[in-house]
C-alpha positions as a Markdown table, in Angstrom:
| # | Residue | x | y | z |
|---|---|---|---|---|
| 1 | Unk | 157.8 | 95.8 | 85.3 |
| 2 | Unk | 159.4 | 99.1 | 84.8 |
| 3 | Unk | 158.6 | 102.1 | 87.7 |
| 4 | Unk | 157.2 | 104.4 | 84.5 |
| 5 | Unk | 154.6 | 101.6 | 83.4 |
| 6 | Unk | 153.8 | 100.3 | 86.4 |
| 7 | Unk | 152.8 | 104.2 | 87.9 |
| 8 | Unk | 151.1 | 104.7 | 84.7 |
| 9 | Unk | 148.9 | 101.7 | 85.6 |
| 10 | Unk | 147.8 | 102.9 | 89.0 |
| 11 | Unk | 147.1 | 106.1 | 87.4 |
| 12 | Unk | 145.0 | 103.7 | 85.0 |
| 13 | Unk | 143.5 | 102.1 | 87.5 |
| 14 | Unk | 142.8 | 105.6 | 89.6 |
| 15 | Unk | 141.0 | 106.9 | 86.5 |
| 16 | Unk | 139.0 | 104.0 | 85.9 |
| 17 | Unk | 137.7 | 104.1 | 89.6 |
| 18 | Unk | 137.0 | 107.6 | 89.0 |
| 19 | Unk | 134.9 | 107.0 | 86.6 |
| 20 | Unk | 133.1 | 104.4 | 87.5 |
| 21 | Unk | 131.8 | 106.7 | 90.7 |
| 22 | Unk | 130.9 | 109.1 | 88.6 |
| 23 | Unk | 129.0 | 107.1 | 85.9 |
| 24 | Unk | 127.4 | 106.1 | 89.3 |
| 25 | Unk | 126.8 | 109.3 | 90.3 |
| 26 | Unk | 124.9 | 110.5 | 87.0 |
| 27 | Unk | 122.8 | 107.4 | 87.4 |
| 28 | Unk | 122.0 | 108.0 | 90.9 |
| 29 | Unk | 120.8 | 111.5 | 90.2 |
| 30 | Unk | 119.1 | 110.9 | 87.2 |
| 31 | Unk | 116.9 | 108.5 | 89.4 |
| 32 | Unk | 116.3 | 112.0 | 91.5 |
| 33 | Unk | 115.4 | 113.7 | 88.8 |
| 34 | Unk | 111.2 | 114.2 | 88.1 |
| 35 | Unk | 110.7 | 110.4 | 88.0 |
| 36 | Unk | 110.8 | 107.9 | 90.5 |
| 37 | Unk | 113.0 | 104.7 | 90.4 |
| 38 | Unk | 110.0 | 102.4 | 91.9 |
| 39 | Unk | 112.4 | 101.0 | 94.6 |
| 40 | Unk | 109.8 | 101.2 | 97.0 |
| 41 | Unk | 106.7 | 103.3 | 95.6 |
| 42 | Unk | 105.2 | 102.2 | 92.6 |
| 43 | Unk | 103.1 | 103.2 | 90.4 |
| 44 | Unk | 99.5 | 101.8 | 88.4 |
| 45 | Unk | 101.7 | 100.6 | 85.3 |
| 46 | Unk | 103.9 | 98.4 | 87.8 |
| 47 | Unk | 100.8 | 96.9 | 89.9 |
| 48 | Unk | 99.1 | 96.1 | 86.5 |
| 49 | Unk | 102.3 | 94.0 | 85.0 |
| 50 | Unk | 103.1 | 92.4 | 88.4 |
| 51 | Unk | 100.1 | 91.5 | 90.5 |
| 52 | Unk | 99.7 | 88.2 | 89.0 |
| 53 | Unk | 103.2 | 87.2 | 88.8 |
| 54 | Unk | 103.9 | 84.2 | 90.8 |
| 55 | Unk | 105.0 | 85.3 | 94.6 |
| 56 | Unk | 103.8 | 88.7 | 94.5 |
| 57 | Unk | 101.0 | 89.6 | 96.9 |
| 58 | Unk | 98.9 | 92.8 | 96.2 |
| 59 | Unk | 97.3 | 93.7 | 100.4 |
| 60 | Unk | 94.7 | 95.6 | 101.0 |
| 61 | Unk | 95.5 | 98.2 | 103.6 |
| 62 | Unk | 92.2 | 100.0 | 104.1 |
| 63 | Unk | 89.5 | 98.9 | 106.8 |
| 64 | Unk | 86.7 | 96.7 | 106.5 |
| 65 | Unk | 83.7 | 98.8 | 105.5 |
| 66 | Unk | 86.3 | 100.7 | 102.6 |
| 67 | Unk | 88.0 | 97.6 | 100.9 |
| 68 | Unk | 84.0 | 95.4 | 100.8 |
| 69 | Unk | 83.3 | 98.3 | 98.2 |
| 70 | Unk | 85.6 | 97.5 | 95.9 |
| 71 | Unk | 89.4 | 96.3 | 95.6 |
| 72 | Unk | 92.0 | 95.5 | 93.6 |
| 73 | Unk | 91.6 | 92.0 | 91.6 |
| 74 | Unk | 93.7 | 89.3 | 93.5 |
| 75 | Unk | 94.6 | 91.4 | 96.6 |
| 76 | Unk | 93.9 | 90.3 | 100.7 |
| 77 | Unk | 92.9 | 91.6 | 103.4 |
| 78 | Unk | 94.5 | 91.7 | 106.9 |
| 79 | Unk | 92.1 | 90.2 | 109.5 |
| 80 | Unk | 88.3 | 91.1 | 110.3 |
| 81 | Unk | 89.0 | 94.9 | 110.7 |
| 82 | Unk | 91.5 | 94.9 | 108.0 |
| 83 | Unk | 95.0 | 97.4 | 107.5 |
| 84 | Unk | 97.4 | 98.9 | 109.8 |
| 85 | Unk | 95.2 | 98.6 | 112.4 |
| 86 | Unk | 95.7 | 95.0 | 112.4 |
| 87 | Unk | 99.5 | 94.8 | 113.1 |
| 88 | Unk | 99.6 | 97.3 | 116.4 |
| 89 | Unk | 97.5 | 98.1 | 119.4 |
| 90 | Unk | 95.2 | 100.7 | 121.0 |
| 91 | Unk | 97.5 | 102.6 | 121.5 |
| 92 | Unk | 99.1 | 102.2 | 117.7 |
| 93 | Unk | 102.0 | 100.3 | 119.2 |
| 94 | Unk | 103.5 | 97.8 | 116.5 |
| 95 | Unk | 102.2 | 94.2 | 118.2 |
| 96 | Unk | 104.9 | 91.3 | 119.3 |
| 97 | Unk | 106.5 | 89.8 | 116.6 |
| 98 | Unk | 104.6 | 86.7 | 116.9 |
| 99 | Unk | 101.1 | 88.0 | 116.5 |
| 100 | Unk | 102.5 | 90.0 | 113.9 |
| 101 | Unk | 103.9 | 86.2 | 112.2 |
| 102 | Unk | 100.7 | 85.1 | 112.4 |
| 103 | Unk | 98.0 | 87.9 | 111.0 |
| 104 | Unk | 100.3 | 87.7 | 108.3 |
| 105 | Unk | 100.8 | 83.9 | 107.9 |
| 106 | Unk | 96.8 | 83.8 | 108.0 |
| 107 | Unk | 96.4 | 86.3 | 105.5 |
| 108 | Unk | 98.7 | 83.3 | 102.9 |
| 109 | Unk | 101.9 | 86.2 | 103.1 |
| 110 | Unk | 105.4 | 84.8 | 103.4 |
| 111 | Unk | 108.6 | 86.8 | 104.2 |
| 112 | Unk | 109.5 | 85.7 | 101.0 |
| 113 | Unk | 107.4 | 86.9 | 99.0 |
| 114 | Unk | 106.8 | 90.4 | 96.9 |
| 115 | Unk | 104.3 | 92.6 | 98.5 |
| 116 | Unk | 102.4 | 95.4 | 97.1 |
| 117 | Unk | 100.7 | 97.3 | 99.8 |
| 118 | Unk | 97.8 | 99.7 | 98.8 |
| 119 | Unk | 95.1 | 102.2 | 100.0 |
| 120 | Unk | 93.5 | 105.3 | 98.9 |
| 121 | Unk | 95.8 | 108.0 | 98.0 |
| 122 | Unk | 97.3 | 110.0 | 100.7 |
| 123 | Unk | 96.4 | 107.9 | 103.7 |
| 124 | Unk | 99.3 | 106.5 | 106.0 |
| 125 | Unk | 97.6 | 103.0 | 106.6 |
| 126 | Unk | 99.8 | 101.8 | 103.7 |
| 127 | Unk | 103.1 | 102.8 | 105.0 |
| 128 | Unk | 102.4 | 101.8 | 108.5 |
| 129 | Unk | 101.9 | 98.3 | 106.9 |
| 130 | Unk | 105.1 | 98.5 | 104.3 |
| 131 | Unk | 107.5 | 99.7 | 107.1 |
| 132 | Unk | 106.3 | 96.6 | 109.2 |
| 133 | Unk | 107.0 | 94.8 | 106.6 |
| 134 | Unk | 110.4 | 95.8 | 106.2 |
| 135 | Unk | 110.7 | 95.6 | 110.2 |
| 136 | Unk | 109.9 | 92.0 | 110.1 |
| 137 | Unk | 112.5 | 91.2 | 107.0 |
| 138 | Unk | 110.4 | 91.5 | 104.0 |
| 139 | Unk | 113.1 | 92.5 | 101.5 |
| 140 | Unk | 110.8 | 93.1 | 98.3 |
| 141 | Unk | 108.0 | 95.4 | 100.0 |
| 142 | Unk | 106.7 | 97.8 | 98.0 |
| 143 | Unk | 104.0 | 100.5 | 98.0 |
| 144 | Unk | 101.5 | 101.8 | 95.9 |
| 145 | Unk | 100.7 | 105.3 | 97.3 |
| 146 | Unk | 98.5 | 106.5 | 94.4 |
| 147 | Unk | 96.2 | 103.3 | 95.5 |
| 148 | Unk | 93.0 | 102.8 | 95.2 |
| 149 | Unk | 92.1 | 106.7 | 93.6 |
| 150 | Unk | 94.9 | 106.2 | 90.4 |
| 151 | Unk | 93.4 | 102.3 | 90.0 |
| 152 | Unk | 89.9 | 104.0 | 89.2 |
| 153 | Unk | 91.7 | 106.8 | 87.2 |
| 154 | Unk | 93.5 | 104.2 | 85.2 |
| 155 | Unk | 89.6 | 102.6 | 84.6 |
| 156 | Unk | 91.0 | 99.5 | 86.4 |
| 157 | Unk | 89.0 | 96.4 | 87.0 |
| 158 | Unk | 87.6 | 96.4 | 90.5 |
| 159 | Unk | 86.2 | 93.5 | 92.7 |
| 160 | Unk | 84.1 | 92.6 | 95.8 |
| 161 | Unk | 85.8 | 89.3 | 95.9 |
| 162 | Unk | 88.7 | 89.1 | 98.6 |
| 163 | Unk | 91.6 | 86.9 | 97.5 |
| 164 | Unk | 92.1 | 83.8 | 100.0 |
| 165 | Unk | 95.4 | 82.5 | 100.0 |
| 166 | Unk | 96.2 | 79.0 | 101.8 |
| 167 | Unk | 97.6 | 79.6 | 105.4 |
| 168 | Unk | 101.5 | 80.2 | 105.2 |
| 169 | Unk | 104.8 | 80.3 | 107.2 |
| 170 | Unk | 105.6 | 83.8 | 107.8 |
| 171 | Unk | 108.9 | 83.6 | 109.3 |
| 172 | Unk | 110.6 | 87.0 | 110.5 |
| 173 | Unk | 114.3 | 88.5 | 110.3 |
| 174 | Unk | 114.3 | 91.5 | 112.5 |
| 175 | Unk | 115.9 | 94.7 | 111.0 |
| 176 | Unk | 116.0 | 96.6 | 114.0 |
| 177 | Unk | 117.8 | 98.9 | 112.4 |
| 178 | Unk | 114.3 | 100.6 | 111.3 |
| 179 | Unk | 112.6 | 101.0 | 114.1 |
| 180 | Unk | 114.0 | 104.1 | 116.8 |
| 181 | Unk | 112.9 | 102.8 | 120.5 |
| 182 | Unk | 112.7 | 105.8 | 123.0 |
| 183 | Unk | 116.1 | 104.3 | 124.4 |
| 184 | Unk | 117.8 | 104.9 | 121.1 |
| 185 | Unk | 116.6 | 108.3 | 120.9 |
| 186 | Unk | 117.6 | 109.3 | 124.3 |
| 187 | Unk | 120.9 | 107.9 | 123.4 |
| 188 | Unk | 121.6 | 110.1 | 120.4 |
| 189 | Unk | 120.0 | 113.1 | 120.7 |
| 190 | Unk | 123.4 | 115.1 | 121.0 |
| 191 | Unk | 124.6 | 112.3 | 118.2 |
| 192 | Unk | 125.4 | 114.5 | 115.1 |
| 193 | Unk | 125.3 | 111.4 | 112.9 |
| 194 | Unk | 121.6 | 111.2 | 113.7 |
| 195 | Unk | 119.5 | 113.7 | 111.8 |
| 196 | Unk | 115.7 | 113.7 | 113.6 |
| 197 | Unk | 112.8 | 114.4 | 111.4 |
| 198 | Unk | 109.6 | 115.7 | 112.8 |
| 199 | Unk | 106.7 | 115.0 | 110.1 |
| 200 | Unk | 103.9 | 116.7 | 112.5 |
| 201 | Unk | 102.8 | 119.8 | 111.7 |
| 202 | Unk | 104.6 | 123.1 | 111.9 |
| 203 | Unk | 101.8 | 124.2 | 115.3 |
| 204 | Unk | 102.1 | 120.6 | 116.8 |
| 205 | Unk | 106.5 | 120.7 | 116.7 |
| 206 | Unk | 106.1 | 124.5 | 117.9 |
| 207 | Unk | 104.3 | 123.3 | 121.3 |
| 208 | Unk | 101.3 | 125.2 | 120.1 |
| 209 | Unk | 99.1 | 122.3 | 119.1 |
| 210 | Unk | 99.5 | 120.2 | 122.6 |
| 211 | Unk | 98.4 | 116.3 | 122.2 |
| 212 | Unk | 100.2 | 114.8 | 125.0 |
| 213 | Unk | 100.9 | 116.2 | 128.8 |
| 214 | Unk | 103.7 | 118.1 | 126.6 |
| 215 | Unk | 103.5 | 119.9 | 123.8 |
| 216 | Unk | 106.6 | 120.8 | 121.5 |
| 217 | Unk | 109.4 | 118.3 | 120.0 |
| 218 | Unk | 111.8 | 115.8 | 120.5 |
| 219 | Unk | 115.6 | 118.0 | 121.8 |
| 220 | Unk | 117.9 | 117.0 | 119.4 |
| 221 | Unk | 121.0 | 118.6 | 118.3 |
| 222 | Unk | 120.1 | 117.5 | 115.0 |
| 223 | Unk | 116.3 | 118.3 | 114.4 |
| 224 | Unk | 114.4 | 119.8 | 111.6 |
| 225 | Unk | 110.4 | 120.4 | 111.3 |
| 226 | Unk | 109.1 | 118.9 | 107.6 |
| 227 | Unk | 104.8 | 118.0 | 107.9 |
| 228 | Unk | 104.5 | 115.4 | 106.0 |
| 229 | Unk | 102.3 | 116.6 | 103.9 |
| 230 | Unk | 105.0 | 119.0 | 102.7 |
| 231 | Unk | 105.7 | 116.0 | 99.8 |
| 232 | Unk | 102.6 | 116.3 | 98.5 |
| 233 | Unk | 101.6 | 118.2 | 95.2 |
| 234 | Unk | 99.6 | 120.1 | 97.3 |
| 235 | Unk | 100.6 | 120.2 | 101.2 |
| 236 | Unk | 96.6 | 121.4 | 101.8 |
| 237 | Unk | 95.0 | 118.8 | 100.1 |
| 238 | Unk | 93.8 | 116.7 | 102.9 |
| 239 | Unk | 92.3 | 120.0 | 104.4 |
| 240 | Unk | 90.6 | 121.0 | 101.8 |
| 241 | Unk | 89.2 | 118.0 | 100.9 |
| 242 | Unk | 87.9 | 117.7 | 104.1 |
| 243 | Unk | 86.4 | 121.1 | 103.5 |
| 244 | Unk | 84.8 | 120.0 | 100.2 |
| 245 | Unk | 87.2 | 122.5 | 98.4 |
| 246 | Unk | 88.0 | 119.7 | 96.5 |
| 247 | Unk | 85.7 | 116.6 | 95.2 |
| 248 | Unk | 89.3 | 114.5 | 94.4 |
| 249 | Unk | 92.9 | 113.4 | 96.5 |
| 250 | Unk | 94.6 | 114.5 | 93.4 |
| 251 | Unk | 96.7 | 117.0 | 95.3 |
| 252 | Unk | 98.0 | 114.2 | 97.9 |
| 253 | Unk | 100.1 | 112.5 | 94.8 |
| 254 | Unk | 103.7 | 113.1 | 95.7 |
| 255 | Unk | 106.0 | 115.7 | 94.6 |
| 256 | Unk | 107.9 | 114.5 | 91.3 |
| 257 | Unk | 111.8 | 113.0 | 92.8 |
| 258 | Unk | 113.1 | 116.7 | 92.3 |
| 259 | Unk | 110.7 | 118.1 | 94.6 |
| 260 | Unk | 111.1 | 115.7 | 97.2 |
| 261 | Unk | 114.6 | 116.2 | 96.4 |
| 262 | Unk | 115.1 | 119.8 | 96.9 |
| 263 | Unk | 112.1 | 118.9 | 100.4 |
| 264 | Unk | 114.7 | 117.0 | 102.1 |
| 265 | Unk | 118.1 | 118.7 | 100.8 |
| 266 | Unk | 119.0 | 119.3 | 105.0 |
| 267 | Unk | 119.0 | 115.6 | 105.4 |
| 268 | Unk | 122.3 | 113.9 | 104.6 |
| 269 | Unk | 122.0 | 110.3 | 102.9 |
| 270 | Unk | 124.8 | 108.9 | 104.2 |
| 271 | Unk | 123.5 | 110.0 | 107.9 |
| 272 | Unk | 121.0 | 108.2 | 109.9 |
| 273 | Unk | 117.3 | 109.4 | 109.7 |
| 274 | Unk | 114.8 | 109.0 | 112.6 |
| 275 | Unk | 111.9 | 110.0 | 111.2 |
| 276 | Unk | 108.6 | 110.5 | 113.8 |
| 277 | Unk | 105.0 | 112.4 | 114.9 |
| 278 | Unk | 102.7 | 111.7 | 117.2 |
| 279 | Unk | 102.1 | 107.8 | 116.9 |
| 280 | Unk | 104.6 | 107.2 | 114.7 |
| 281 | Unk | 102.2 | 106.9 | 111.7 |
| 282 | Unk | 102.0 | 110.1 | 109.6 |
| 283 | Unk | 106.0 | 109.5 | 110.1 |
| 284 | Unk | 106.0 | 106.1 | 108.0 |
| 285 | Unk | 104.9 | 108.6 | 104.6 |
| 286 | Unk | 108.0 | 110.2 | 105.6 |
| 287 | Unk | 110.0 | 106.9 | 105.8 |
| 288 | Unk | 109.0 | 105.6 | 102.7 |
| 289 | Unk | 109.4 | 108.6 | 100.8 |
| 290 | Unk | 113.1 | 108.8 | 101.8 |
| 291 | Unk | 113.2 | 104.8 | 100.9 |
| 292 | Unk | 112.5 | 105.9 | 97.7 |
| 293 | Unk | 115.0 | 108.5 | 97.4 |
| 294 | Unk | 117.3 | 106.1 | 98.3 |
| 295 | Unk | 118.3 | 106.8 | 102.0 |
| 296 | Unk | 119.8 | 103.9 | 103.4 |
| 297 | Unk | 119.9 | 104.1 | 107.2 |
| 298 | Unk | 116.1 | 105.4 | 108.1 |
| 299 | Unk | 114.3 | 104.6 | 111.2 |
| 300 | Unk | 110.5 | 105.6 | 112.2 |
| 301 | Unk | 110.4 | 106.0 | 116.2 |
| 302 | Unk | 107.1 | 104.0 | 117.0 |
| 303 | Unk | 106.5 | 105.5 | 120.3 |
| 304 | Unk | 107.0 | 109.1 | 118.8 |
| 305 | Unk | 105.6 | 112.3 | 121.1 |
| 306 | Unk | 102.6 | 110.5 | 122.4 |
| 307 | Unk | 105.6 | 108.8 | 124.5 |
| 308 | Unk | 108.0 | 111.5 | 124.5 |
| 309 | Unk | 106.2 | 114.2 | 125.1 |
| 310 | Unk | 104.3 | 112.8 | 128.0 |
| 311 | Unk | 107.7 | 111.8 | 130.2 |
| 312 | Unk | 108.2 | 115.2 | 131.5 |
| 313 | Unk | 111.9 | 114.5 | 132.3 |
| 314 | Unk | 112.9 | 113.9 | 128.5 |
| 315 | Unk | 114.1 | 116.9 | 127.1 |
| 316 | Unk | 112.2 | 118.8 | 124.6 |
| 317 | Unk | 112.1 | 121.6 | 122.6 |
| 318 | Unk | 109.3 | 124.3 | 122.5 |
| 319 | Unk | 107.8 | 122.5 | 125.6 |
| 320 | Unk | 104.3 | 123.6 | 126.5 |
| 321 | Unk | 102.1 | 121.8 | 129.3 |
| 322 | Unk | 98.5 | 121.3 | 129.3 |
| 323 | Unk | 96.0 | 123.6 | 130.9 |
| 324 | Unk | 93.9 | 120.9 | 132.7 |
| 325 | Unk | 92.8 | 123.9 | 135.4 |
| 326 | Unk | 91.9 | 125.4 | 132.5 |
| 327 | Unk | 90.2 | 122.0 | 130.5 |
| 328 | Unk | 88.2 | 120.7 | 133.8 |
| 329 | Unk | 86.9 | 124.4 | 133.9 |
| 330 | Unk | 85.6 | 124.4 | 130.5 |
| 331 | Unk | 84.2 | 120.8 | 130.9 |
| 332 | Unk | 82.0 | 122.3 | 133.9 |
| 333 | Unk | 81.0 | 124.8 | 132.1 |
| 334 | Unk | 80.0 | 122.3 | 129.4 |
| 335 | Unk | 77.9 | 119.6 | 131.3 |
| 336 | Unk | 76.1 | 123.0 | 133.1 |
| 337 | Unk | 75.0 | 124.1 | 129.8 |
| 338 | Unk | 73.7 | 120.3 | 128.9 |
| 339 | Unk | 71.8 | 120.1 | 132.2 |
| 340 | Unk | 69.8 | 123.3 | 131.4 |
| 341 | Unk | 69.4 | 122.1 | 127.9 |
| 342 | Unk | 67.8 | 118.7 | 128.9 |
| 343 | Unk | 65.7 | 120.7 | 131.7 |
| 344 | Unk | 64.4 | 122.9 | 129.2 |
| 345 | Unk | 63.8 | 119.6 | 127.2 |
| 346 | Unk | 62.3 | 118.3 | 129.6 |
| 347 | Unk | 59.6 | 121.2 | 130.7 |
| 348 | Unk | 58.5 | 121.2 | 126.8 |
């Protein structure tokens, strides 16, 4: 082969790969355009055509005394109490693997199989569960995040009767790469590779809004401040609804994928994510939202602040301490107050 045609081949060859990346490109940003690519979160349409497909399993994430009013046809429950609380402790610490194997093989789940976690609209339970899922190996977990409130919108059939599967072999394949221990944090917090997401809210990262014997966040070289509730339609929703401003969780459906886009534009995709909050739950929203968008190398810190923030000797930013002079003084005053109401009680 002649020098001429054979450096007009590798030019060739250049331009192919050239454009193969950026035939990739267009189709990875048109998944980021206002629709979502249903990688992770999926939508009524998708539950409808796949919850009866053979291996898929549809799991109820709510508690008990929400899911016996009504669920979706064909889905289980997790345990007696039901959801996220099932799968970690008191202190919403993910439980030992093997517990974990076994509420799961009980509930009839195998790694194996496609699972389509649900709740109502806006609540974390769901994607405490789904990042378990994908802690444990499940490769094909997904979540429904408009849940039970864009079922009923959809005028869905809805059931009393929970689905009971045969007892199964849930068999797990770690992915430690998802979960952030305190020890990896420590580690990397001067780590410019590892970008440190605070999904709390802007008073809680600030050390105004104290819930541990520290208030503030995590020190990182690399840390930015995004509530989760920041990818919502309508960041105030949960407020207001709580306010009876709003009759509906309409405003906790997510941002379309340009939105959540343009939320997160600080975060690299090709960097590491370690996404937290206080007990590592509100975080998960976080996590799966960025699943979606298709970061790659995202953790959720499970111990989070409620940890952090209450070993004094791990740096942090904005740190504020608890007042308990000024909390036991308050408490006084409150149990003096009750003992003159229940004497006044009492002389009636």
């Amino acid at each position: 082969m002649s020098t001429r045609r054979w450096m007009m081949e590798k030019r060739y060859e250049k331009w192919l790969i050239c454009r193969s990346g950026l035939l990739a490109g267009v189709v990875f940003f048109a998944g980021l355009g206002t629709a979502y690519a249903h990688h992770v979160i999926v939508d009524t349409d998708y539950v409808v055509k796949n919850k009866d497909r053979s291996g898929v399993v549809v799991v109820d994430a709510r508690a008990a005394g929400d899911y016996k009013k009504g669920l979706i046809p064909g889905a289980v429950v997790l345990g007696e109490k039901g959801g996220a609380v099932e799968l970690r402790d008191v202190d919403a610490r993910i439980l030992p693997v093997k517990k974990l194997e076994k509420i799961l093989g009980d509930a009839g789940i195998k790694r194996e199989n496609e699972i389509i976690v649900y709740g109502a609209k806006g609540d974390t339970g769901p994607t405490v569960v789904f990042w378990i899922l994908e802690y444990l190996g499940v490769e094909k977990a997904k979540v429904y995040l408009g849940g039970m409130d864009d079922w009923a919108k959809a005028k869905q059939h809805l059931t009393n009767e929970v689905r009971k599967l045969a007892a199964a072999q849930f068999t797990a394949k770690l992915r430690p790469e998802v979960l952030a221990t305190t020890e990896f944090v420590k580690k990397n917090l001067q780590n410019k590779e590892v970008q440190f997401l605070d999904s709390r809210t802007v008073k809680e990262s600030a050390g105004e809004d104290i819930r541990a014997l520290r208030g503030g966040h995590i020190a990182a070289v690399n840390h930015v401040n995004i509530p989760y509730e920041s990818a919502w339609v309508d960041p105030e929703a949960a407020k207001k609804l709580a306010e009876k401003k709003v009759q509906d969780r309409e405003g906790m459906a997510l941002k379309d994928a340009a939105g959540i886009k343009e939320l997160y534009k600080k975060f690299d995709p090709k960097k590491e994510v370690v996404a937290y909050c206080q007990t590592g739950t509100r975080s998960t929203q976080t996590y799966a939202v960025l699943r979606e968008m298709g970061y790659q190398k995202v953790r959720n810190y499970d111990d989070s602040w409620i940890v952090w923030g209450s070993q004094v000797d791990l740096p942090a930013g904005n740190a504020s301490y608890y007042d308990f002079v000024k909390a036991n003084a308050a408490l006084k005053k409150l149990e003096a107050l009750e003992k003159k109401v229940e004497e006044l009680a009492a002389k009636k």
